[in-house]
C-alpha positions in Angstrom: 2.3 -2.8 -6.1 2.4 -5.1 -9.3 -0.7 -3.6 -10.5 1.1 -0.3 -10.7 3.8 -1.3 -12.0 6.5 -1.2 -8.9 7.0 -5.1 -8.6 10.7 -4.6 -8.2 10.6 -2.5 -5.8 7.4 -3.5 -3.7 9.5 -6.3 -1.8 12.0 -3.8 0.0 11.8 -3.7 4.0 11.0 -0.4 3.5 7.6 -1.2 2.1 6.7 -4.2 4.4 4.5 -3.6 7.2 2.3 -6.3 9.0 -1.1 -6.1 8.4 -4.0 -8.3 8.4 -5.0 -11.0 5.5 -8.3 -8.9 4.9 -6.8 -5.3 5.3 -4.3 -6.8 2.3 -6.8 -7.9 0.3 -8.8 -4.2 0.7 -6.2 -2.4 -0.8 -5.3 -5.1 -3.1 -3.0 -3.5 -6.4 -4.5 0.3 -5.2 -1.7 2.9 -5.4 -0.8 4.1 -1.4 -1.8 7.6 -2.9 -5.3 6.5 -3.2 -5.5 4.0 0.5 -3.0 5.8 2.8 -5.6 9.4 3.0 -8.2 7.4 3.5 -6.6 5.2 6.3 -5.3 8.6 8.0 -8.8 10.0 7.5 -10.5 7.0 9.5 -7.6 7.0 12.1 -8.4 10.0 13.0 -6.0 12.1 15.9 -4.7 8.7 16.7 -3.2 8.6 13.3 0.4 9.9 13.6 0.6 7.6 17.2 -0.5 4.9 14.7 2.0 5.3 11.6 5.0 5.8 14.3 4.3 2.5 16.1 4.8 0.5 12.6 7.8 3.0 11.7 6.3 4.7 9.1 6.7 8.6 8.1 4.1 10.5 10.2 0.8 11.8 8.0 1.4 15.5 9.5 5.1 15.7 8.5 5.2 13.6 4.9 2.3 13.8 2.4 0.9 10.4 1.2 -1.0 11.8 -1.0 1.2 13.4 -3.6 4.8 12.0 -2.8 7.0 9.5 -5.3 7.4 6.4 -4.0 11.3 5.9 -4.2 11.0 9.2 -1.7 8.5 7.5 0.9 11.0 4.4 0.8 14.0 7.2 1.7 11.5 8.4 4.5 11.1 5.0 5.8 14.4 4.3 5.6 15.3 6.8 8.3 12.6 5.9 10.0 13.9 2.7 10.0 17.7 3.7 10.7 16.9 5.9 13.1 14.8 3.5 15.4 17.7 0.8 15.3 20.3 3.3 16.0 18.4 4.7 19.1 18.1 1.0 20.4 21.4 0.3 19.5 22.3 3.4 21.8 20.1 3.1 25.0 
């Protein structure tokens, strides 16, 4: 995110997900808008199953593509709120 000019913001547990040192290194300083449609392409049906396990905005119902970033990080956040309040719960 340095590379594009969000270092400030590209810390926030809204934009940490655990990948791999080598998946990392692929998309490097690339903006999401340019990575994430090409992830969902190669995921495939199993993509939405995918971006729910790491509590992230589902592909069919948010669009990668052509969203702000300070609105994916307010999708992720309730994402993220939502998952701890329905643990918190059951």
């Amino acid at each position: 995110m340095k590379g594009i000019g969000k270092s400030e913001k590209s810390n926030v547990l809204a934009n940490i997900v655990m990948i791999t040192s080598a998946a990392n290194k692929s998309i490097s300083d690339n903006s999401p808008s340019l990575y994430v449609p090409a992830l969902i392409e190669q995921l495939g049906d199993n993509c939405d199953k995918v971006f729910r396990s790491n509590l992230l905005p589902l592909p069919s119902q948010f669009d990668y593509e052509s969203e702000q970033y300070e609105r994916f990080l307010a999708e992720r956040g309730n994402v993220l709120s939502n998952f701890i309040e329905s643990e918190l719960v059951s």
